[in-house]
Structures are given as structure tokens and as C-alpha cells.
C-alpha positions as CSV (number, residue, x, y, z in Angstrom):
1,X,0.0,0.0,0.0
2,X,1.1,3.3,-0.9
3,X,1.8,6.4,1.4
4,X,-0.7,9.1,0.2
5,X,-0.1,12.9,0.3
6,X,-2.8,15.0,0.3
7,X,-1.9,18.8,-0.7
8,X,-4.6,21.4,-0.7
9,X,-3.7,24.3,-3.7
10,X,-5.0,27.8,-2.5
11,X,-2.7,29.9,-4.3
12,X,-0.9,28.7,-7.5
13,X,2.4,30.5,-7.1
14,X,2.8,30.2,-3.0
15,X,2.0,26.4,-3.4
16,X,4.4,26.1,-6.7
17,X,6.2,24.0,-4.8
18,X,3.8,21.5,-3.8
19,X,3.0,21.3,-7.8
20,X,6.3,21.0,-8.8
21,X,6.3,17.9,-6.5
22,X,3.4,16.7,-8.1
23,X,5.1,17.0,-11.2
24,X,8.2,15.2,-10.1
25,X,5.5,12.1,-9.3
26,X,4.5,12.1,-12.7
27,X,7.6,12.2,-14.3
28,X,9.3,9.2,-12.1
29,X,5.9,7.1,-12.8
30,X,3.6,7.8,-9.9
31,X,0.5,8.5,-9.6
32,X,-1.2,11.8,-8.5
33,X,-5.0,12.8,-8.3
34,X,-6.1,16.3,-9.5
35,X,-8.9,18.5,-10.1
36,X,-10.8,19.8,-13.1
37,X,-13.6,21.5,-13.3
38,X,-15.7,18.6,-14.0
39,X,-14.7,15.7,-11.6
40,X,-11.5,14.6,-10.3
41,X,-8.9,12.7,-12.4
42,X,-6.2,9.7,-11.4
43,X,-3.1,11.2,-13.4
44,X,-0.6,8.9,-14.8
45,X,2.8,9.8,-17.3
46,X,0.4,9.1,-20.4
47,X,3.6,8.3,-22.5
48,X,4.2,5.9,-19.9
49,X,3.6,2.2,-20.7
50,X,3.6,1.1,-17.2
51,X,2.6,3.9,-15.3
52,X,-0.9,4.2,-17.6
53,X,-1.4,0.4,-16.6
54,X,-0.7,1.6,-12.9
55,X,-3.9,3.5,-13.3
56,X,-5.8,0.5,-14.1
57,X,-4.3,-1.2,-11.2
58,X,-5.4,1.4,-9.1
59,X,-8.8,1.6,-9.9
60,X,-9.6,-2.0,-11.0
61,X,-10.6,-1.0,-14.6
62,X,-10.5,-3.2,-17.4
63,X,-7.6,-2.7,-20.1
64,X,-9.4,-2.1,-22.9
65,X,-11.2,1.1,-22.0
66,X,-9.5,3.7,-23.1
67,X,-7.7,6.8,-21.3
68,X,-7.7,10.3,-21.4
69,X,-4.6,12.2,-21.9
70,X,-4.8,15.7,-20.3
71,X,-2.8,18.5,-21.5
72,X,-2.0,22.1,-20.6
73,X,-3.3,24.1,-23.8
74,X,-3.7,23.8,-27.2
75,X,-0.3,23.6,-28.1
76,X,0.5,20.3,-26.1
77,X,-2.1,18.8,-29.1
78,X,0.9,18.1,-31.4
79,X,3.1,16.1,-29.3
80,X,0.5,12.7,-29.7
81,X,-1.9,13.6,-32.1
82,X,-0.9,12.8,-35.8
83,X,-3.4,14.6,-37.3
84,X,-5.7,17.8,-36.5
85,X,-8.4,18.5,-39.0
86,X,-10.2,21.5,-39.5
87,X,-13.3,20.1,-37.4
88,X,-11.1,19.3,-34.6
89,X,-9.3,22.8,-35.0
90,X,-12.7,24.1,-35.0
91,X,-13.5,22.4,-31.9
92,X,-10.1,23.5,-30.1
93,X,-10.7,26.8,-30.3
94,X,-14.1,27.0,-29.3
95,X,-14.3,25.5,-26.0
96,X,-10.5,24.2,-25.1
97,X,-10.0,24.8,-21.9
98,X,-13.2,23.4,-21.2
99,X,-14.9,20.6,-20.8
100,X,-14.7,18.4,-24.0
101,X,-12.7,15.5,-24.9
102,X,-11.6,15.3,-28.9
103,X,-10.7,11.7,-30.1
104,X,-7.5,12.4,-32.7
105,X,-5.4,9.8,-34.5
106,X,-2.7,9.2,-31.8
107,X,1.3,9.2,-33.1
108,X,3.5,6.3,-32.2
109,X,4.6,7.7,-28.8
110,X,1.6,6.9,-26.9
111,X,1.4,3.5,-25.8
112,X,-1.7,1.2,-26.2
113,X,-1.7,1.0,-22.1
114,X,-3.2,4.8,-22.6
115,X,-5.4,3.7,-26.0
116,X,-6.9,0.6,-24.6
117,X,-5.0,-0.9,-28.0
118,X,-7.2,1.6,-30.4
119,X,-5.2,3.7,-32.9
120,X,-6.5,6.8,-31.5
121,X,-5.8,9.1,-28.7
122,X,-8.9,10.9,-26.4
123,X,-7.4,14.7,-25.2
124,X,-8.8,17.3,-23.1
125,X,-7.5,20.9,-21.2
126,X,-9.7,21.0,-18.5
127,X,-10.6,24.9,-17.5
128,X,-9.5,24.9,-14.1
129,X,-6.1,26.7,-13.3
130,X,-4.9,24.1,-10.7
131,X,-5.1,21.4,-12.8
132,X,-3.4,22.9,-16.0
133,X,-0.8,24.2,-13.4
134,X,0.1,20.6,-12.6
135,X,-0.2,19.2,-16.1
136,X,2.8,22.4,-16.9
137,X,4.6,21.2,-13.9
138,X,4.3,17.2,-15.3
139,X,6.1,18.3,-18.6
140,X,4.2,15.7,-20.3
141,X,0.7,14.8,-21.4
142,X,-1.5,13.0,-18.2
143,X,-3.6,10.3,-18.1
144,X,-6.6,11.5,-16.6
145,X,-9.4,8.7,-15.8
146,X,-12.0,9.6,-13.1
147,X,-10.1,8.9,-10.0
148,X,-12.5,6.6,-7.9
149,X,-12.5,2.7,-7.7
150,X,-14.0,1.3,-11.3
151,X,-17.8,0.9,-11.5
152,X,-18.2,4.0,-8.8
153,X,-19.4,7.4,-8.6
154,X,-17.1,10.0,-10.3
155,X,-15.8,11.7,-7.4
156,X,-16.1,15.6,-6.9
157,X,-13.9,16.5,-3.6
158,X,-10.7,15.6,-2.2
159,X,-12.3,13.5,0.6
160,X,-14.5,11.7,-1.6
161,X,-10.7,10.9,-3.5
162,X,-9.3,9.7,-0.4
163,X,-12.4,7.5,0.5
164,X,-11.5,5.4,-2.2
165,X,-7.9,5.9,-3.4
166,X,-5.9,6.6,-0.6
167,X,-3.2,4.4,-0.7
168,X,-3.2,4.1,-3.7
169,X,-2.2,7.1,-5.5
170,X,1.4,8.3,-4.0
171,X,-0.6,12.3,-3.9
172,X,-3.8,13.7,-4.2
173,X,-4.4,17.6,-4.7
174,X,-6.9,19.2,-3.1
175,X,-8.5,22.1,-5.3
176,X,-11.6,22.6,-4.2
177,X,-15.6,21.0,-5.1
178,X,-15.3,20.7,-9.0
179,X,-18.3,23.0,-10.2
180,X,-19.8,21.0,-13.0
181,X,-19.8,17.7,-11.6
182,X,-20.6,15.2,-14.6
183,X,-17.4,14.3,-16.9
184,X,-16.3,15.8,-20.5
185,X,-18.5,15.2,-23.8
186,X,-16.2,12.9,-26.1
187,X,-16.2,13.6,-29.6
188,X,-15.2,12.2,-32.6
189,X,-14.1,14.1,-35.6
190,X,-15.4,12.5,-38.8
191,X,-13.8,12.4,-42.4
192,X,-17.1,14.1,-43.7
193,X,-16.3,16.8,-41.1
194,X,-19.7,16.0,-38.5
195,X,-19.0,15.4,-35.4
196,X,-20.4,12.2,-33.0
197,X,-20.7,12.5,-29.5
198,X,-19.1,9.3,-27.7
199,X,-20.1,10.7,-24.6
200,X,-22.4,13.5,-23.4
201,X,-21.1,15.8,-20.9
202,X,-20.8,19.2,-20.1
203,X,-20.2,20.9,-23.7
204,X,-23.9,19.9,-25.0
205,X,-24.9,18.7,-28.6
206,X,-26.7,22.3,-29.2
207,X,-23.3,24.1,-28.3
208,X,-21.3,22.2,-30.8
209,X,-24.2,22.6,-33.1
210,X,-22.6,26.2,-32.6
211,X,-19.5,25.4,-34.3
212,X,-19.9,22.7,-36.4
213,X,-22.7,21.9,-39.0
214,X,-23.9,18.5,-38.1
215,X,-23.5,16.6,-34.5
216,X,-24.7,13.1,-34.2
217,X,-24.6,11.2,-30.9
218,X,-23.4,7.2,-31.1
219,X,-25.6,4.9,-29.7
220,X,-23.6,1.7,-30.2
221,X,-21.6,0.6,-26.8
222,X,-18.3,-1.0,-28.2
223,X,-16.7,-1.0,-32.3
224,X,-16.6,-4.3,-34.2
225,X,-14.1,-5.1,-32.7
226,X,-15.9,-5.3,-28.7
227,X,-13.6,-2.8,-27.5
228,X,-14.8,0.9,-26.3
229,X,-14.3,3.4,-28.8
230,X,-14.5,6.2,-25.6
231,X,-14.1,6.0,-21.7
232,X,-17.4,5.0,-20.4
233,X,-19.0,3.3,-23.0
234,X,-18.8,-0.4,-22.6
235,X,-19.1,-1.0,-18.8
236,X,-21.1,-0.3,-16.1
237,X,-20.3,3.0,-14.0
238,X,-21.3,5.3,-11.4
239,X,-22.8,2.4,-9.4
240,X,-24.2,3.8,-6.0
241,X,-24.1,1.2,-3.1
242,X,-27.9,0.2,-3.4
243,X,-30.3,-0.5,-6.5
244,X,-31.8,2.7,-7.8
245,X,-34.7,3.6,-9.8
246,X,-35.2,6.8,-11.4
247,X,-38.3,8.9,-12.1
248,X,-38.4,11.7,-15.1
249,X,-41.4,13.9,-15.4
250,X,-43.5,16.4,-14.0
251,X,-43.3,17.2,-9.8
252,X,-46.4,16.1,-9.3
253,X,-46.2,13.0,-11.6
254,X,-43.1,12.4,-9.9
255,X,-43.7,12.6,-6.2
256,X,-47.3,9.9,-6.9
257,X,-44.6,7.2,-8.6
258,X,-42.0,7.5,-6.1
259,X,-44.7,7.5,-3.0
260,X,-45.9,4.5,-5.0
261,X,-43.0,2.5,-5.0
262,X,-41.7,3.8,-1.8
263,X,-45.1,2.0,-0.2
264,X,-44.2,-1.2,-2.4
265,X,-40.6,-1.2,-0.8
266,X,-41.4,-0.6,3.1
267,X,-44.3,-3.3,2.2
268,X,-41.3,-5.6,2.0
269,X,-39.1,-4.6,4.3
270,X,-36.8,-2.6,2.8
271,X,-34.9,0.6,3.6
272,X,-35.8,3.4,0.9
273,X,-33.2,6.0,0.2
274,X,-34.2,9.3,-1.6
275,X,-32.0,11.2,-4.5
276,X,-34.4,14.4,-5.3
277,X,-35.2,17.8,-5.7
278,X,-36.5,20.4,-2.9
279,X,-40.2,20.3,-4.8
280,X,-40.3,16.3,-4.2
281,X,-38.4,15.9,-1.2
282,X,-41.1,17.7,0.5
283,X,-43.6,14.8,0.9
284,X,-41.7,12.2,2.0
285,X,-39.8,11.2,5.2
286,X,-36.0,13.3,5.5
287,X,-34.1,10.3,6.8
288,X,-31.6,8.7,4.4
289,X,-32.6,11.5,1.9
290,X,-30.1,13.5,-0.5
291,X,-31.9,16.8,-2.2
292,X,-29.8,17.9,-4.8
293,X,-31.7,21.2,-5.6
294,X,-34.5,22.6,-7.4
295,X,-36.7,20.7,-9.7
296,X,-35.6,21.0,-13.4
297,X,-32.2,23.1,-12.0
298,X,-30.0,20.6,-14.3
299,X,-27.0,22.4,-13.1
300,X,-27.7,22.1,-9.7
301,X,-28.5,18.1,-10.6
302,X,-25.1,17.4,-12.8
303,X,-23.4,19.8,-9.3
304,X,-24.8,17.3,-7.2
305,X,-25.4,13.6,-8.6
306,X,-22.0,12.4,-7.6
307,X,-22.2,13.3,-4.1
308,X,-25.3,12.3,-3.7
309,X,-24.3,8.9,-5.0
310,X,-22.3,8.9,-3.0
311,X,-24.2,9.4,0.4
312,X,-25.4,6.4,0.2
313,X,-22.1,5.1,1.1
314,X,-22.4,6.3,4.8
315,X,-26.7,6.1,4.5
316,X,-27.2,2.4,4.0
317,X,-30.6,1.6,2.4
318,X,-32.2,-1.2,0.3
319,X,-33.1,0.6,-2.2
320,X,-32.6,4.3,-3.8
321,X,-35.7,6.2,-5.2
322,X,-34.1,9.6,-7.3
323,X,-35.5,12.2,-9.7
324,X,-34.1,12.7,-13.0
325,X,-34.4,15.4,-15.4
326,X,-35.4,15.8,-19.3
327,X,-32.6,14.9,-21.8
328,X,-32.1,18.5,-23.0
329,X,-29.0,20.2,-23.3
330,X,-27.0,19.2,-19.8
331,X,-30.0,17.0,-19.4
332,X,-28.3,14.4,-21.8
333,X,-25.2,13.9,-19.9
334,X,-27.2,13.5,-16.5
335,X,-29.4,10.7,-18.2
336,X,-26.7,8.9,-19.2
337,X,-25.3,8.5,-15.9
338,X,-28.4,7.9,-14.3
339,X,-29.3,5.1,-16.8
340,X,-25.9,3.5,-15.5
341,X,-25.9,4.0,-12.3
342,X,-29.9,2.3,-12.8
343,X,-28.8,-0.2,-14.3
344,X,-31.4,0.9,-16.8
345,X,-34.2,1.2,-14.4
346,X,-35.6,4.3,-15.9
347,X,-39.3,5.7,-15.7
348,X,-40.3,8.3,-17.8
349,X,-44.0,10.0,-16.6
């Protein structure tokens, strides 16, 4: 087991130090956890064979789903991808720093331990100063996976890291709650010069719209060849510690299902957890309850969904009642984790 160091970064240039140590972990192939502004990442030297495979260690996660490699800027794009079309350019400009993920043809110096054996490589700059700090203190591109054991809840604050990787990262660095709390949308840049979304996240398909002409989002899990063409597409994640169903609709639509199937549940037994808004939370009992805001505030909900995924760690219960949202805009990216951490148990009112 390792010895982890946890480092909170108030001030970029009085804690330089600290980050150049961070940097020094990369380098000799450690591994440190940082923040972005969407959830925090397990870095890893992503030109580094080994140390990429020490992130699957780590976190239990199967080989073959691919990495991403964080950089510092826009600049950094050149040193593994072998090709940047205009689309991608395009995309780079727009929102880079910022949460989106661009899949690129990769150049020989990644290694497949970073690819999950595909011939392409997935980059990001994530808009938060800490972490791009780091990433300029690492000197090299950084594997950047969500840094929480395989299968769970993305976290979103240093002790929510810790809970689940210390000692097992050599450093964790503490900058703060994330503020959007769902991971990056991964595209892909097509030879007809669309774009498909691999992943929704927090750049939506009416902001690339935006920029490029058409945007398509991929519904097939895996490529021909069974192996995930983008992190989070082939396995189950986000997993809270209990079954979960979720309920989309109206408030009042809402609150009769739930009350519904809360009756069903204490019928048998079981212990009901609750995952909702304000408007809903309002009718039923508060204990073993996480309200994550106001109905239909999806930022508040993406903000929150982690966390309260993760309540449920220290509020053990049978079974987990939540509230989704509509798939609009943001809406999309909170679905899609909600599906997987449902296991599919969606109801739509």
C-alpha cells in the first residue's frame, strides 16, 4: 500500500512548490490525483507504458477502456496527435480549456496502455487553473481517468478521492468541489467533417451545433471489434451502493410514482433512500434522503449527482428512489449516468 499525500492548492504560485512535487511524481511514474472543473482525475505519465497500466491497477478498470490524456493548452495537441483537421481545430478553439474531450489519430509515442489498444488518442485541457498548473509542472501529457474505484461514482472533492484511493495514488491535490460535476463530452471528428458525441457531458450537442454543422450522438456501446471506442461506453459505472430507480417527469407526476414504490418497498421490508429535488423531497420522510436542488435546475443536478451517489455510502438503504431530469441540453449527460448508475431502471412519466 502506498503512502498518500494530500496537498490542498489555494494559491498557484505560494503552493508552486507542492505542484512541482506533483510534477516530479509524474515524471518518475507515480501517480497523483487532480482536479478539473468537472470531476477529479487519477493522473498517470500518459507516454508511460507502465505507469498508464498503474492507473488500471489502481482503480480495478478493465484494459481495454480507453484513457484520457490531459494537457495544458492547445499547443501540447501536437506532441501525440498525428493529425488535427479543421473540425477538430474548430473544436479546439471553441471551447478548449473546457470541458470536451476530442478523439485524434494518436502518433506512435503513446502506448496502447493509454489507448486501450485503439489507434487513436482521447485529449482534453480542463478549464481549471490548478489542474493545468500541474499538467505544466508534469512536462508531459497525463492520463486522466476519473479517480474513484472502477464501476463507482465519479468523485467531486478531495475527501470523496481519499475515500476510495488513498493508498493508492502516492498524492492527491486538493483544489476545491469541481463546479460541474458530470465528466467531459467525447467527440469524434469525422472524415465528412460532423462530429459524434461518444459521450455527453458538459459541452452539449446544441453548443457544438454552434460550431460545427452537423453533430450526431453514437448509440452503439463497443466497435466491431468489442472494445470501447470512448471511456465509459462499454461498462457499467457510477454504481451507487444500493439498486436505484429513477423517475423523469413532472413534480407532481413524480412525487405519486415515487410515494408508489416507496409504499411497495417498506411493504417488503426494505430501507428506501431518496436522490431528489427540494419540490419532491417535500412529501416524504428526510431520513436517508439527498436533495440535490431545485426541480428541473440541471445544473444544480449534474453539481450534485455524484455526491449524492455517494451518500449512500455512509446512508445504508435497500433501495434508492431519485429524480431525473429531461434529456435536454446538460439534461443528456445527467441521463446517461443515471441510466448507468440504474442499471437501466428508468421511468419516464
Amino acid at each position: 500500500m502506498k503512502h498518500t499525500k494530500i496537498i490542498s492548492i489555494t494559491d498557484i504560485e505560494k503552493d508552486a512548490a507542492a505542484l512541482e512535487e506533483a510534477g516530479r511524481i509524474i515524471r518518475n511514474g507515480g501517480l497523483v490525483v487532480f482536479p478539473t472543473e468537472t470531476v477529479y482525475g487519477i493522473g498517470a505519465n500518459g507516454l508511460d507504458a507502465d505507469a498508464c497500466r498503474s492507473i488500471y491497477t489502481a482503480k480495478g478498470r478493465p484494459s481495454d477502456n480507453p484513457l484520457i490524456l490531459t494537457v495544458p493548452g492547445k499547443e501540447s495537441v501536437k506532441e501525440v496527435a498525428a493529425v488535427i483537421t479543421p473540425t477538430a481545430q474548430k473544436l479546439l478553439d471553441a471551447f478548449w480549456p473546457g470541458p470536451l474531450t476530442i478523439i485524434f489519430p494518436r502518433k506512435a509515442n503513446v502506448p496502447d496502455a493509454a489507448t486501450g489498444g485503439l489507434d487513436t488518442v482521447a485529449l482534453r485541457c480542463p478549464a481549471h487553473d490548478v489542474c493545468r498548473a500541474f499538467l505544466r509542472c508534469a512536462g508531459v501529457p497525463v492520463a486522466g481517468p476519473s479517480a474513484n474505484l472502477s464501476g463507482r461514482p465519479s468523485p467531486t472533492t478531495a475527501a470523496e478521492v481519499a475515500h476510495d484511493m488513498d493508498g493508492r495514488v502516492d498524492m492527491i491535490i486538493d483544489g476545491g468541489p469541481c463546479k460541474i460535476g458530470v465528466e467531459s463530452t467525447i467527440v469524434e471528428c469525422n472524415a465528412d467533417d460532423t462530429v459524434t458525441i461518444l459521450r455527453p457531458g458538459g459541452v452539449t450537442i446544441d453548443m457544438l451545433r454552434q460550431v460545427v454543422g452537423h453533430v450526431c450522438v453514437d448509440t452503439s456501446l463497443v466497435t466491431g471489434k468489442g472494445v470501447p471506442k470512448a471511456p465509459g461506453m462499454k461498462y457499467r459505472h457510477y454504481a451507487p451502493s444500493a439498486p436505484m430507480t429513477s423517475v423523469v417527469g413532472p413534480v407532481e407526476a413524480v412525487t405519486a410514482k415515487i410515494s408508489t414504490l416507496y409504499k411497495q418497498f417498506k411493504a417488503e421490508g426494505q430501507v428506501v433512500g431518496f436522490l431528489v429535488s427540494e419540490e419532491v423531497a417535500a412529501h416524504f420522510p428526510q431520513e436517508n434522503m439527498y436533495i440535490w436542488g431545485r426541480h428541473g435546475d440541471k445544473t444544480a443536478l449534474a453539481n450534485q449527482l455524484y455526491t449524492g451517489l455517494l451518500f449512500f455510502d455512509t446512508h445504508t438503504v435497500d433501495h434508492i428512489l431519485a429524480e431525473g431530469t429531461d434529456s435536454d441540453g446538460l439534461g443528456m449527460a445527467i441521463m446517461n449516468r443515471m441510466k448507468k448508475a440504474s442499471g437501466g431502471d428508468i421511468i419516464i412519466i
